[in-house]
N, CA, C and O atoms as a MOPAC input file, in Angstrom:
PM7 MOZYME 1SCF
protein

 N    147.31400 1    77.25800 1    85.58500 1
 C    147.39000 1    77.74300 1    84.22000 1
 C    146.42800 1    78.91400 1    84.07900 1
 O    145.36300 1    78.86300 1    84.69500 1
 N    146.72100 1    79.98100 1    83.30500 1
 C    146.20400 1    81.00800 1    83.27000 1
 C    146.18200 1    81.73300 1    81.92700 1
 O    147.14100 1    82.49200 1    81.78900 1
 N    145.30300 1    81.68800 1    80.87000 1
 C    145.32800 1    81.86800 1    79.15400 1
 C    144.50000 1    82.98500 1    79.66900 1
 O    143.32200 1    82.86100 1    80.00400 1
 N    145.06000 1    83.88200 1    79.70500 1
 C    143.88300 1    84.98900 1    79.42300 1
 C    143.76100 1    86.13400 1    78.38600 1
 O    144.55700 1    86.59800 1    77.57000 1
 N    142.42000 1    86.43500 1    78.72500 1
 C    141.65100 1    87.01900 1    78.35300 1
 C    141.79000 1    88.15300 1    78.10300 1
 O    141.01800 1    88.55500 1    77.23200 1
 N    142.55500 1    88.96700 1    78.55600 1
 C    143.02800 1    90.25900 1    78.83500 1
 C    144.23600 1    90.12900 1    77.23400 1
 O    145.01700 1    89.28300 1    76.80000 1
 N    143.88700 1    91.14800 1    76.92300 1
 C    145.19900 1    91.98600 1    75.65200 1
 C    146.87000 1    91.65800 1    76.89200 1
 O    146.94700 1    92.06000 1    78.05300 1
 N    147.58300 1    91.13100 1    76.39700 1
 C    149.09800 1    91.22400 1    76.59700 1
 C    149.52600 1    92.29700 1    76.98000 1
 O    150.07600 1    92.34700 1    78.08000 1
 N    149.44900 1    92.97000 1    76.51800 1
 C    150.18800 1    94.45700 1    76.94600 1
 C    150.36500 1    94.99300 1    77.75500 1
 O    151.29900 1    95.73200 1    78.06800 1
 N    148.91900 1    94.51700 1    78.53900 1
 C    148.63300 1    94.61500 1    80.34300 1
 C    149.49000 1    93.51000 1    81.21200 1
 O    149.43000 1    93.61000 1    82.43700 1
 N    150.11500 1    92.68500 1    80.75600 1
 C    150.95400 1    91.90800 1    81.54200 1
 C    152.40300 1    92.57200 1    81.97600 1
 O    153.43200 1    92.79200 1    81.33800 1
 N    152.06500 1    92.76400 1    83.18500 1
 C    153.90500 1    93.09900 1    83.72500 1
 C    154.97600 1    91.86200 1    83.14700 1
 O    154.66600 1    90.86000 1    82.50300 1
 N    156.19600 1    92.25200 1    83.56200 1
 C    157.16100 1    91.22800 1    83.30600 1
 C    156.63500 1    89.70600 1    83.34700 1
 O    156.58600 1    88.95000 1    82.37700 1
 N    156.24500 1    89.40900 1    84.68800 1
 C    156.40700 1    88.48800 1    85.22100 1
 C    154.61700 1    87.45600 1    84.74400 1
 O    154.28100 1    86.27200 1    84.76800 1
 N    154.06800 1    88.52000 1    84.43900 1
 C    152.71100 1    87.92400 1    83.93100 1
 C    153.21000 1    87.68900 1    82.21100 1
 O    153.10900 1    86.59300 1    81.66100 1
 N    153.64500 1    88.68800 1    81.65400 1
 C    154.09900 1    87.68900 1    80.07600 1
 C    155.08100 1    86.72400 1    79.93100 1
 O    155.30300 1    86.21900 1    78.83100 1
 N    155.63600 1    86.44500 1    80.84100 1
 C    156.62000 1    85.10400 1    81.13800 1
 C    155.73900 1    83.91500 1    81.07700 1
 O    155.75700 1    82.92200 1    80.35000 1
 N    154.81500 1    84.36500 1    82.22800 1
 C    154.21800 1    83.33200 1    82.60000 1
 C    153.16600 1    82.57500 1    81.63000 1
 O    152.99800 1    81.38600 1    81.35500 1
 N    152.35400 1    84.10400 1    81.11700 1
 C    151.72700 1    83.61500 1    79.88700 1
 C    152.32200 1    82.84400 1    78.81500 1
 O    151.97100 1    81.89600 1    78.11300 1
 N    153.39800 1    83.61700 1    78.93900 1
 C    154.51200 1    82.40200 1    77.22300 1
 C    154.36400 1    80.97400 1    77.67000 1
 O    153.88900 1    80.15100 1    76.88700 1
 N    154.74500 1    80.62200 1    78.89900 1
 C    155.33100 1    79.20800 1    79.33600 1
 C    153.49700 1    78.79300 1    79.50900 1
 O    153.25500 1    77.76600 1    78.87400 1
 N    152.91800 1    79.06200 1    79.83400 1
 C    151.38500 1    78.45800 1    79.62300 1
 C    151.12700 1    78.21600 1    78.58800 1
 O    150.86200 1    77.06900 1    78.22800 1
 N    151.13100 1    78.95200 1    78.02900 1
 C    150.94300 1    79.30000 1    76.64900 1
 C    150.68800 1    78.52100 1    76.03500 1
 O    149.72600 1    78.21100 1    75.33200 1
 N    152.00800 1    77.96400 1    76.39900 1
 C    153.05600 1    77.25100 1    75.31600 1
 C    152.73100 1    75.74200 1    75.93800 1
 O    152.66400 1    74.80800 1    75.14000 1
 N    152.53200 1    75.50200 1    77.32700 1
 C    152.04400 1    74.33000 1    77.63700 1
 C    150.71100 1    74.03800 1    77.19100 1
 O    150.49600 1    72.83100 1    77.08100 1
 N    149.81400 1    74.75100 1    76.92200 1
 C    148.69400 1    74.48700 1    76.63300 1
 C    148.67000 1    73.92800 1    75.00100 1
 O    148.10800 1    72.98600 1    74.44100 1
 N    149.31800 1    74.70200 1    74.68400 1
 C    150.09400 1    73.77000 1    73.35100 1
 C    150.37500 1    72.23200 1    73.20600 1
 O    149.81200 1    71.44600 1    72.44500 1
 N    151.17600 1    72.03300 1    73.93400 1
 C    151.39700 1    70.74300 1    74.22500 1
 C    150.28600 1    69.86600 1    74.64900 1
 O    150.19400 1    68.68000 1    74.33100 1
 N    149.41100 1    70.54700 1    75.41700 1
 C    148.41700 1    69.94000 1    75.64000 1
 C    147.08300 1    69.53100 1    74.74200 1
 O    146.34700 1    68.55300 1    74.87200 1
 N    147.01900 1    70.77300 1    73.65400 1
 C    146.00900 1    70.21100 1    72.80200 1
 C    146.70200 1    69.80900 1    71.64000 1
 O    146.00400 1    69.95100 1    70.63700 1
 N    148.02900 1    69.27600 1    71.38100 1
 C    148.88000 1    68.62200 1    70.81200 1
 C    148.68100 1    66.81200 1    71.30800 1
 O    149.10900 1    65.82500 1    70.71000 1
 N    147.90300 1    66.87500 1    72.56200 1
 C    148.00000 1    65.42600 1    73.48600 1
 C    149.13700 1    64.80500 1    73.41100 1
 O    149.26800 1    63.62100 1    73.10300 1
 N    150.41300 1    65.92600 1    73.81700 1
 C    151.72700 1    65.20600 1    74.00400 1
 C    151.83100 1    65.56900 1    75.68400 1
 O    152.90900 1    66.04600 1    76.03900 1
 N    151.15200 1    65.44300 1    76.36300 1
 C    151.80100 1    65.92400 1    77.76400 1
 C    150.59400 1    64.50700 1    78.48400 1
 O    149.97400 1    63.77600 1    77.71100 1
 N    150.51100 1    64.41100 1    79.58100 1
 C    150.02700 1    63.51200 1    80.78800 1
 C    149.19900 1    64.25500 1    81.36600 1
 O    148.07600 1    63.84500 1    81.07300 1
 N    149.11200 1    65.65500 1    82.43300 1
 C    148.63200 1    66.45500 1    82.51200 1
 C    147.97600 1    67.71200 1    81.91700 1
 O    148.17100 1    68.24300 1    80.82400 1
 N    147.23400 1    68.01500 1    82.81400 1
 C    146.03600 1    69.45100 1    82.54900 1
 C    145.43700 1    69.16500 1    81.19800 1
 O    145.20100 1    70.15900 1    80.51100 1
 N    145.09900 1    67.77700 1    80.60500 1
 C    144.49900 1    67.64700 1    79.76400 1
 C    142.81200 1    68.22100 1    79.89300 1
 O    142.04200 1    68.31700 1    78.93700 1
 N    142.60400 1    68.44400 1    80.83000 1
 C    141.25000 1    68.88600 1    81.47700 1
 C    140.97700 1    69.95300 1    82.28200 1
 O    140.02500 1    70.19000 1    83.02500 1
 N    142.14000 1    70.65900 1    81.96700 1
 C    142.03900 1    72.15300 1    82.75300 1
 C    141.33800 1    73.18800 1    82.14100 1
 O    141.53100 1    73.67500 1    81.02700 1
 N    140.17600 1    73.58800 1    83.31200 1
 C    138.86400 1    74.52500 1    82.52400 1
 C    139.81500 1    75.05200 1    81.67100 1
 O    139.68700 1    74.49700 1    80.58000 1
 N    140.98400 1    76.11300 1    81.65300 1
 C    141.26400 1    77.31600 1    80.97500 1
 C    140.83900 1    76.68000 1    79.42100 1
 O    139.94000 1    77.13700 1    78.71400 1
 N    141.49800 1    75.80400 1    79.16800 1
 C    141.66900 1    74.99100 1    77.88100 1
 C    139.86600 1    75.29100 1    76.92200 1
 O    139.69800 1    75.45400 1    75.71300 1
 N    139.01100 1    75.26900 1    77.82500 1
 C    137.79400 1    74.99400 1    77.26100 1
 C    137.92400 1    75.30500 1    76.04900 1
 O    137.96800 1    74.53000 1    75.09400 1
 N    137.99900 1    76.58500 1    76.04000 1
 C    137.56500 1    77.45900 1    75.32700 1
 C    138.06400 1    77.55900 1    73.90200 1
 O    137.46500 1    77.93100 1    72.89300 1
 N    139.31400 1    77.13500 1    74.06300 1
 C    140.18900 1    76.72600 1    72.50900 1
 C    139.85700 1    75.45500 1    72.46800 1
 O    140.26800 1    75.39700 1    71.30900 1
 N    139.31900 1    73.86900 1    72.75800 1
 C    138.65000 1    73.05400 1    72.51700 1
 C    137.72500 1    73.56300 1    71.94300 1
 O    137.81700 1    73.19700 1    70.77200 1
 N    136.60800 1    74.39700 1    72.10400 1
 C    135.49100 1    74.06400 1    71.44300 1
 C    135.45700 1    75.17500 1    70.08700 1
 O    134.62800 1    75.36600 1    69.19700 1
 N    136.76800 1    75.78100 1    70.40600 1
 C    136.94300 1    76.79800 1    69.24500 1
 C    136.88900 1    75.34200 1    67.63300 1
 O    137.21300 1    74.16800 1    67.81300 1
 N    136.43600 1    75.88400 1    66.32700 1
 C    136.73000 1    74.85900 1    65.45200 1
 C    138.12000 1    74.47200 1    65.08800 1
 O    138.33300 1    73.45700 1    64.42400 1
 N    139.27100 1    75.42000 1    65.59500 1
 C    140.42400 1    74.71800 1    65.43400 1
 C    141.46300 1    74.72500 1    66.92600 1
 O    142.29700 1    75.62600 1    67.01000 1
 N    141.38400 1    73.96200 1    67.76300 1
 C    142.11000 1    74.07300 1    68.35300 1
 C    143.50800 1    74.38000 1    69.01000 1
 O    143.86200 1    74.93600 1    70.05000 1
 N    144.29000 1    73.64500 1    67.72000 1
 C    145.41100 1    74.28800 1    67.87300 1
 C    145.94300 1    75.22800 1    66.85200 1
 O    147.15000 1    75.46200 1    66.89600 1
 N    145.27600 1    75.75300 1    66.01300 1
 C    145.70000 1    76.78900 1    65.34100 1
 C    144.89000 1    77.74100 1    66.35100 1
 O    145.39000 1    78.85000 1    66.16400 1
 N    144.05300 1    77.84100 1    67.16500 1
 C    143.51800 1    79.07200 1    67.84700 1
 C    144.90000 1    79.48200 1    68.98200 1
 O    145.59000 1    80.49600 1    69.09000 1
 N    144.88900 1    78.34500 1    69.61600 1
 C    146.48600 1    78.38300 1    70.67500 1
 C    147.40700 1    79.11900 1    70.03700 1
 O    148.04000 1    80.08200 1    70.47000 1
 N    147.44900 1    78.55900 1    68.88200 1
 C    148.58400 1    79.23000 1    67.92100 1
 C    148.78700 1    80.47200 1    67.89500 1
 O    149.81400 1    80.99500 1    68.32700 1
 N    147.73800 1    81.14100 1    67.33500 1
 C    147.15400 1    82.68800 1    67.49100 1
 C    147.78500 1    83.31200 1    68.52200 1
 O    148.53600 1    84.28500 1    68.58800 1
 N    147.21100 1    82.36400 1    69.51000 1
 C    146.71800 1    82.98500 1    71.34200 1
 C    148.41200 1    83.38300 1    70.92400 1
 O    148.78900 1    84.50900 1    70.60000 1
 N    149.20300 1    82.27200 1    71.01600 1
 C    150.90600 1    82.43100 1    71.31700 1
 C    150.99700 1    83.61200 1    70.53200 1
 O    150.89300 1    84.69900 1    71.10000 1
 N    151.19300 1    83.54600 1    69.20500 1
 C    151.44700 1    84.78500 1    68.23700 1
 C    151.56900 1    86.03600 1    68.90300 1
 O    152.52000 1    86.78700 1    69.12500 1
 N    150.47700 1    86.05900 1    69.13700 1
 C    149.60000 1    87.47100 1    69.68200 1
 C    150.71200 1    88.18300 1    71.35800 1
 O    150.86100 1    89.33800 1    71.75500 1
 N    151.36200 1    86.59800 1    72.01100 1
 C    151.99300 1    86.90500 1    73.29000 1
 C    153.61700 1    87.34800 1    72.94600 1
 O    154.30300 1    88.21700 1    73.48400 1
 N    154.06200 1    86.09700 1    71.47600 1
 C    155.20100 1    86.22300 1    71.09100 1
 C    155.37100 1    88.42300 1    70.67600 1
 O    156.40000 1    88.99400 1    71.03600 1
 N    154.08900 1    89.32700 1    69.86600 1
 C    154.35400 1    89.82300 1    69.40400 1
 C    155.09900 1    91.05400 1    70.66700 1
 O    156.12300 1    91.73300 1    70.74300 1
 N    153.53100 1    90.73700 1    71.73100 1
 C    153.82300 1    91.57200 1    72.32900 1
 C    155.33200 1    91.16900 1    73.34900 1
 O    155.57000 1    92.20800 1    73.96400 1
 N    155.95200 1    90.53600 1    73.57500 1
 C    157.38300 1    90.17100 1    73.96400 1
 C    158.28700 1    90.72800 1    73.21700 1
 O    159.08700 1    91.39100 1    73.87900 1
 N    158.54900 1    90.71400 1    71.65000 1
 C    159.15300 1    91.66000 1    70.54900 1
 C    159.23800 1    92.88800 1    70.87100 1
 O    160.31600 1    93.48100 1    70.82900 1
 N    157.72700 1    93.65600 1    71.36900 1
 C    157.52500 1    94.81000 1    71.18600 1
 C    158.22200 1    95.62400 1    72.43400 1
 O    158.25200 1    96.83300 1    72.66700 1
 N    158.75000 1    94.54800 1    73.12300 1
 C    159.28900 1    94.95100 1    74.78600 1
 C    160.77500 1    94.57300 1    74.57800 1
 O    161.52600 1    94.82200 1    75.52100 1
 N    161.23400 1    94.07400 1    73.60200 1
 C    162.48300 1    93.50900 1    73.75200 1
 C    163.15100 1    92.54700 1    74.09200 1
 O    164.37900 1    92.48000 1    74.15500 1
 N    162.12600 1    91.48500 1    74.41000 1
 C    162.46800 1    89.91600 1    74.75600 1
 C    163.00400 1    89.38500 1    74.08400 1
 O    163.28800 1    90.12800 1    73.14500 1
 N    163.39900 1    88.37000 1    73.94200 1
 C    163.74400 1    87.23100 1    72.98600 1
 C    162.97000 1    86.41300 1    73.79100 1
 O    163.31500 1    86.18900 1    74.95100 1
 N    161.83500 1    85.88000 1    73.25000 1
 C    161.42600 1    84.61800 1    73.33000 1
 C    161.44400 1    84.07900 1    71.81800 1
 O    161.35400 1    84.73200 1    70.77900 1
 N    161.61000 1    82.45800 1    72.03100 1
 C    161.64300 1    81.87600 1    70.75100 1
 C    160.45300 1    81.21200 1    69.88700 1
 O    159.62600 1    80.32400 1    70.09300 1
 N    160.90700 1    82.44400 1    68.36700 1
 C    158.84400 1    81.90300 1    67.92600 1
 C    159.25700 1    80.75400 1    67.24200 1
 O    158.22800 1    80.34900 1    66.70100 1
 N    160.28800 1    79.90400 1    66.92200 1
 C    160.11100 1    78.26000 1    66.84400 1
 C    159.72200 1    77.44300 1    67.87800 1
 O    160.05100 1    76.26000 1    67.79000 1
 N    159.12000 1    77.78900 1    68.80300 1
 C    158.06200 1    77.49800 1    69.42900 1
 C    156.78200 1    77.25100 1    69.19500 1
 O    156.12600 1    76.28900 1    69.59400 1
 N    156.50800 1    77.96500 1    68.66900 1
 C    155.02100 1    78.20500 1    68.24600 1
 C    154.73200 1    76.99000 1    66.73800 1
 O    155.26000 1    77.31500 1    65.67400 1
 N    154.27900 1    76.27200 1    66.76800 1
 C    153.45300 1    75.84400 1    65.65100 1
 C    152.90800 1    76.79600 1    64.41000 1
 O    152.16200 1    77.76500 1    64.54800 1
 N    153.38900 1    76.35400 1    63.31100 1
 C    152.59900 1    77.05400 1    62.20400 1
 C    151.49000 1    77.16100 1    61.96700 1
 O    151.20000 1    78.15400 1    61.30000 1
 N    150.55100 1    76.39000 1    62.30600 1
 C    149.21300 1    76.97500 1    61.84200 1
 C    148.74900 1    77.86900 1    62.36500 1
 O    149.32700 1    78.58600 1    63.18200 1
 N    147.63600 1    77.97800 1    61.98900 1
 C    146.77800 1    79.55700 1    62.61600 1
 C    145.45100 1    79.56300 1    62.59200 1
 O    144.76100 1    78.55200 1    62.46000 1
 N    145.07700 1    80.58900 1    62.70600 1
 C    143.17000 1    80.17400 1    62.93300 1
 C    143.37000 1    81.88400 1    62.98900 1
 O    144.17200 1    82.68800 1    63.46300 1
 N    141.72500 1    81.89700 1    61.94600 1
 C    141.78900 1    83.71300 1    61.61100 1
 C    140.15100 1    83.47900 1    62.38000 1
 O    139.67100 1    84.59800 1    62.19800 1
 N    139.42500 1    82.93100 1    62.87300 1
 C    138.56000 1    83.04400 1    63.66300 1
 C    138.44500 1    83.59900 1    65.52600 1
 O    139.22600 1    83.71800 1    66.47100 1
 N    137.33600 1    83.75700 1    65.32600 1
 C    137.38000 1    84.37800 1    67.24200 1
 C    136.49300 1    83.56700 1    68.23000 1
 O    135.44900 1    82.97900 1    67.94700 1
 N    137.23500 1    83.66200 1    69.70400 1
 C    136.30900 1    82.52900 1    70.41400 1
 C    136.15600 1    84.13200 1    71.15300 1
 O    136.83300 1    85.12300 1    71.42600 1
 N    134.25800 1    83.40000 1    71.28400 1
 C    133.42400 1    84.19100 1    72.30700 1
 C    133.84300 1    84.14200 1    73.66000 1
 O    134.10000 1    82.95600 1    73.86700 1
 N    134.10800 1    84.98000 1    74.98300 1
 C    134.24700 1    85.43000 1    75.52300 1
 C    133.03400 1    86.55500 1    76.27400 1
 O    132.32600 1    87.21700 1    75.51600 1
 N    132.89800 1    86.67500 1    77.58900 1
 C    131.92300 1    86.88600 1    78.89600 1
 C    132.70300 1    88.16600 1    78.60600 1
 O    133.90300 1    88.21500 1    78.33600 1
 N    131.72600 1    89.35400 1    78.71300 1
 C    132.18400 1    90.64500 1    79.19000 1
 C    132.78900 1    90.40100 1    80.54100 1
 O    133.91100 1    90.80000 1    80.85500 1
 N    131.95700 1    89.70300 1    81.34700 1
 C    132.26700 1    89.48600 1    83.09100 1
 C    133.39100 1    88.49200 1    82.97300 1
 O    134.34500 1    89.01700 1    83.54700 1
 N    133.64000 1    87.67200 1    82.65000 1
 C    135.16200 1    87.20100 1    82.71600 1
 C    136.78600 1    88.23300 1    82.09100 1
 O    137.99300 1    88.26100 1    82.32800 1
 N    136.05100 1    88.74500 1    81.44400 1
 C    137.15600 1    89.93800 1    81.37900 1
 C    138.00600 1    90.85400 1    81.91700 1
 O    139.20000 1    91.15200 1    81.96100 1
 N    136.41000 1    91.34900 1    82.50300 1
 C    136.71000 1    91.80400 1    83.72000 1
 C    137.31500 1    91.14700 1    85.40500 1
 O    137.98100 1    91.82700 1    86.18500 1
 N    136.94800 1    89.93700 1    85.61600 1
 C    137.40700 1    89.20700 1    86.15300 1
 C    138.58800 1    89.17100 1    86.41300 1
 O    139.19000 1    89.48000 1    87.44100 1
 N    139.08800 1    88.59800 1    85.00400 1
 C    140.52300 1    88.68200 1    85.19700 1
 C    141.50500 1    89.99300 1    85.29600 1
 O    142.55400 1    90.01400 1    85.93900 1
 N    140.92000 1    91.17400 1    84.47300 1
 C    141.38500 1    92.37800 1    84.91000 1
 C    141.40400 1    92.65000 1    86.46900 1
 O    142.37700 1    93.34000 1    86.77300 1
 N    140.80600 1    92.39000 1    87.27200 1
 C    140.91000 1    92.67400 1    88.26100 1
 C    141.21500 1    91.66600 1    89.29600 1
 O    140.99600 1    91.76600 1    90.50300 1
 N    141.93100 1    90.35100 1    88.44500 1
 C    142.69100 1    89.22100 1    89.02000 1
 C    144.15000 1    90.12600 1    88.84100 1
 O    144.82700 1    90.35500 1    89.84300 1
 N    144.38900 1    90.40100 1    88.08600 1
 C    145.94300 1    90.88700 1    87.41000 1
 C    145.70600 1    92.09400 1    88.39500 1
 O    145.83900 1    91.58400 1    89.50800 1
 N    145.44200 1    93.34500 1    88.54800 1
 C    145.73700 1    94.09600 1    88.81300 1
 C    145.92600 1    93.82600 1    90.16600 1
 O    146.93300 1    94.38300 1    90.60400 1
 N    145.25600 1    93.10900 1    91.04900 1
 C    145.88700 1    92.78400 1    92.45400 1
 C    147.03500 1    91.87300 1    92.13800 1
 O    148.08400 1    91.76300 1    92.77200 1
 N    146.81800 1    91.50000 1    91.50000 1
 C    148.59600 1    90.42600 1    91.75100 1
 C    149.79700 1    91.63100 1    91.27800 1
 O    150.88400 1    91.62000 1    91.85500 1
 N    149.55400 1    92.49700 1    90.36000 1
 C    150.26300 1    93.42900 1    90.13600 1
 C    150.60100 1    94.31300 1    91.36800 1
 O    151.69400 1    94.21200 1    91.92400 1
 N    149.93400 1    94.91900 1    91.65800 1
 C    150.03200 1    95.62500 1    92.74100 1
 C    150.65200 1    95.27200 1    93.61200 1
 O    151.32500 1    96.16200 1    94.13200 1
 N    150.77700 1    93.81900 1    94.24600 1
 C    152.01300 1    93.54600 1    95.26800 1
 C    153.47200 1    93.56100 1    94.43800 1
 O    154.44900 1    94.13400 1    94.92100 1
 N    153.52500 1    92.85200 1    93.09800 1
 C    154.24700 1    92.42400 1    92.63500 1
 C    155.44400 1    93.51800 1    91.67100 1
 O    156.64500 1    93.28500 1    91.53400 1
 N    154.69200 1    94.69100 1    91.11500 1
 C    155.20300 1    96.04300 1    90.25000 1
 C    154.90500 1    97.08500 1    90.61300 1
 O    154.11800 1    97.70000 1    89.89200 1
 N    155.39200 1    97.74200 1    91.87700 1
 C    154.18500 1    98.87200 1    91.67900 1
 C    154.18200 1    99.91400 1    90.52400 1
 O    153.17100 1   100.57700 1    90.29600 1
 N    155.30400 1   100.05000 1    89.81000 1
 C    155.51500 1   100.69800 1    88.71900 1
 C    154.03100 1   100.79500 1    87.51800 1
 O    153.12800 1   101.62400 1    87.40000 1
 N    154.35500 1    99.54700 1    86.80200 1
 C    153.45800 1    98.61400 1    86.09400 1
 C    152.11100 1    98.97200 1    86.93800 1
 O    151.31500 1    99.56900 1    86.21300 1
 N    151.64000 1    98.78100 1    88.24000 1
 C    150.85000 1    98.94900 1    88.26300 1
 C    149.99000 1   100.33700 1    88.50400 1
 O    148.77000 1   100.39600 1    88.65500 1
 N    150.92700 1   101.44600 1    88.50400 1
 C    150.48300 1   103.04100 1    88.39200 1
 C    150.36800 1   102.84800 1    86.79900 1
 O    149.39800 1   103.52800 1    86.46500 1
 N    150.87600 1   102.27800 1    85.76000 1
 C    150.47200 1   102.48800 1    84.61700 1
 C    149.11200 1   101.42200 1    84.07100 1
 O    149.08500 1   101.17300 1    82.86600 1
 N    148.06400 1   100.84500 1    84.92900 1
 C    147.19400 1   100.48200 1    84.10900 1
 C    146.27500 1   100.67200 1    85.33800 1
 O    145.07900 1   100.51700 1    85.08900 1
 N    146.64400 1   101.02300 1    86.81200 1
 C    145.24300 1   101.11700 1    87.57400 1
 C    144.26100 1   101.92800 1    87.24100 1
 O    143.25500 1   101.81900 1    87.94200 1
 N    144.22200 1   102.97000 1    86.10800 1
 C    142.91100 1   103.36500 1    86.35500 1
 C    142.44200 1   103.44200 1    84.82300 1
 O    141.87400 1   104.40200 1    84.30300 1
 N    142.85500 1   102.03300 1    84.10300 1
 C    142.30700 1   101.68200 1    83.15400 1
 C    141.19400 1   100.90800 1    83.90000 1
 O    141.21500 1   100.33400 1    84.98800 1
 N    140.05700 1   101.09500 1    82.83000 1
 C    138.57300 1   100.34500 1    83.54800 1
 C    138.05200 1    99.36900 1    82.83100 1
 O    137.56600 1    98.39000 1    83.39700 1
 N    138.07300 1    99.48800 1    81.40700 1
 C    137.71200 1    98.80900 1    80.59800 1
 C    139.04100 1    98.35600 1    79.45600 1
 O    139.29600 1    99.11800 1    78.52300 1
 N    139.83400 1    97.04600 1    79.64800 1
 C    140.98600 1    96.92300 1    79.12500 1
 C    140.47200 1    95.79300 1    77.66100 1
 O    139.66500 1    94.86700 1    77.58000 1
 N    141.25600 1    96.34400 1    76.82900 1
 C    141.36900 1    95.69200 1    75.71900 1
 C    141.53900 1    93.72200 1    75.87400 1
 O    142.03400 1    93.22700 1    76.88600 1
 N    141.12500 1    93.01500 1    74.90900 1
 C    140.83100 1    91.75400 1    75.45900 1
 C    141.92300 1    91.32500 1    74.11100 1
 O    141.97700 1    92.10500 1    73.16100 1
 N    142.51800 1    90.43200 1    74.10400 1
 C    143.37100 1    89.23400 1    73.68100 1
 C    142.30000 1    89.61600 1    71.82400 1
 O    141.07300 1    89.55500 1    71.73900 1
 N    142.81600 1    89.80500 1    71.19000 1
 C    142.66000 1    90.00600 1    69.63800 1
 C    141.93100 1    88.62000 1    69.34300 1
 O    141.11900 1    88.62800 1    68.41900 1
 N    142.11400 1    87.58100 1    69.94900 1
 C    141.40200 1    86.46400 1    69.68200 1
 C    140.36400 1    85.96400 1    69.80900 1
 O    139.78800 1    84.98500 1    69.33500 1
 N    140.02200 1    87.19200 1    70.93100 1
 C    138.78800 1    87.08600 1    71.52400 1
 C    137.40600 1    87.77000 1    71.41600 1
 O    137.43300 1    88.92500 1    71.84100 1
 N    136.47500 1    87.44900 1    71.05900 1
 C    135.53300 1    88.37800 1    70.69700 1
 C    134.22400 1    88.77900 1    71.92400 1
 O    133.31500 1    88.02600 1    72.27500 1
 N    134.45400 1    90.01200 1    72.34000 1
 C    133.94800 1    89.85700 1    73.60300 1
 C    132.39200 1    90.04100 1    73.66300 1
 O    131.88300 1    91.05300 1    73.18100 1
 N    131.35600 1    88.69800 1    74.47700 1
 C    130.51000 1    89.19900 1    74.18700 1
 C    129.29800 1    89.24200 1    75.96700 1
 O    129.67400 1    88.65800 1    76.98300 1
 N    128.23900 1    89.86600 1    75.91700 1
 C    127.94200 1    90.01700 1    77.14800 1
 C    127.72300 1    89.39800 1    77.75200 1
 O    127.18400 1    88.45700 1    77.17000 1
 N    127.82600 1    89.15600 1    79.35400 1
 C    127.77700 1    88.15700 1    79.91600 1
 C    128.51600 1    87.79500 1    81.57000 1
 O    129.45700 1    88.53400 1    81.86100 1
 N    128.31700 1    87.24300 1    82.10800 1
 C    129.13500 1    87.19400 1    84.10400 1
 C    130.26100 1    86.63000 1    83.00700 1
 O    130.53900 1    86.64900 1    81.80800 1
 N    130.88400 1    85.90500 1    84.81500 1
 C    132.50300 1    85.34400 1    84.45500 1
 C    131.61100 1    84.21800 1    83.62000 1
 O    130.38200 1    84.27200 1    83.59900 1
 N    132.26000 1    83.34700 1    83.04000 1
 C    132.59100 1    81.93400 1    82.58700 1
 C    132.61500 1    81.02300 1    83.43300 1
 O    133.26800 1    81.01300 1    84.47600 1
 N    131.77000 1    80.05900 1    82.95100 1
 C    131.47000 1    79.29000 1    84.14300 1
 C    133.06200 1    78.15700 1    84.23200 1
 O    133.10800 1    77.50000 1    85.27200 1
 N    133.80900 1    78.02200 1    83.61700 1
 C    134.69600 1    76.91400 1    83.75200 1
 C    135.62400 1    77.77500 1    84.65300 1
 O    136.51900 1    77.20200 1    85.27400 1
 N    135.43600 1    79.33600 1    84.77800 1
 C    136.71100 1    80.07000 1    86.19600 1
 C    135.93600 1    79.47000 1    86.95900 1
 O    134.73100 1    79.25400 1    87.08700 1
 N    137.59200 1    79.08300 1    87.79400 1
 C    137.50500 1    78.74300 1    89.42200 1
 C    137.61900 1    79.90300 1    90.50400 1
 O    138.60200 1    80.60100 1    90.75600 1
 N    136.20500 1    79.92400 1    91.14300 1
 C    135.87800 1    80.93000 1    91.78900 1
 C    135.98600 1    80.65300 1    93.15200 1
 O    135.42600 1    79.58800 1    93.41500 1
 N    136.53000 1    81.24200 1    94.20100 1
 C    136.35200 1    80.71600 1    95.76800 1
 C    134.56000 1    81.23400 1    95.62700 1
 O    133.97600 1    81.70300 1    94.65000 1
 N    134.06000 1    80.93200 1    96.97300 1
 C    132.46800 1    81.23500 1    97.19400 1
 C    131.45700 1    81.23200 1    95.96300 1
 O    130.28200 1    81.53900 1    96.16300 1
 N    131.88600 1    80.90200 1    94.74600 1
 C    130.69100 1    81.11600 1    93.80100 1
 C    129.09200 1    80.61200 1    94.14700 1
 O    128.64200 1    79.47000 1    94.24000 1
 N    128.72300 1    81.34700 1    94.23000 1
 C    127.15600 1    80.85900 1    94.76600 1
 C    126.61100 1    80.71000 1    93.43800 1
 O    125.44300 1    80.35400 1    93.28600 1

C-alpha cells in the first residue's frame, strides 16, 4: 500500500490507478470492514489525524479530482461523504522520499511521463498535507535504515 505524499498530478497512469484502489482500501480499512493491513505503517498517519476517515476521505477527493481532470471515470460513489478541512503533518524528507520512489518506478515504467516531471526537484505534496521539516518518517519501510 502506498498513500502518498506527493500531489496526484505527478502520478503516471498506472500510479493514479493504483493510488485510487489503495486509496480506497485504506478506506475500508479505517472503516474496520476488511481483515487485513489493519496495521499498515502507511495508515499512521490518517489514524492519528483527529478524523480519520473524513481525512481518507479528502486524501480520495483530492485523487478522484485529479482522475476527472485526465478524463477517467472513476466512481466518486465510492468515496464516503464526510470530510475533514484539517492537515496532517508530514517530513520534508519523506516527501522527498517518495518523489524519488516514483520517479524511478516511472522511469522504467513511462518514459514519456517521466521526461515531464524529471527535473522537477521540489514537487508539490497531496493538499492534505502540511509539509513540515524533517528526514523520511519513521513508519517508511526502508531497506538498510541505519
Amino acid at each position: 500500500m502506498r498513500l502518498w505524499t506527493i500531489h496526484p498530478r505527478y502520478l503516471d497512469t498506472k500510479g493514479l490507478l493504483a493510488a485510487w484502489r489503495e486509496g480506497l482500501l485504506a478506506q475500508q480499512v479505517l472503516w474496520n470492514k476488511t481483515k487485513g493491513y489493519r496495521n499498515h505503517p502507511q495508515l499512521s498517519r490518517f489514524k492519528s489525524s483527529p478524523d480519520p476517515t473524513g481525512s481518507i476521505t479528502r486524501y480520495l477527493r483530492v485523487i478522484y479530482q485529479e482522475a476527472v481532470n485526465r478524463g477517467y471515470k472513476f466512481n466518486e460513489e465510492k468515496i464516503d461523504s464526510g470530510d475533514f478541512t484539517g492537515r496532517i503533518d508530514c517530513k520534508r524528507g519523506q516527501l522527498l522520499y517518495e518523489w524519488n520512489h516514483l520517479k524511478v518506478k516511472v522511469r522504467l515504467r513511462d518514459a514519456r511521463w517521466y521526461r515531464e516531471i524529471e527535473a522537477i526537484e521540489q514537487p508539490e505534496a497531496h493538499p492534505i498535507f502540511k509539509i513540515v521539516e524533517g528526514e523520511v518518517e519513521d513508519w517508511e519501510v526502508i531497506a538498510n535504515r541505519s
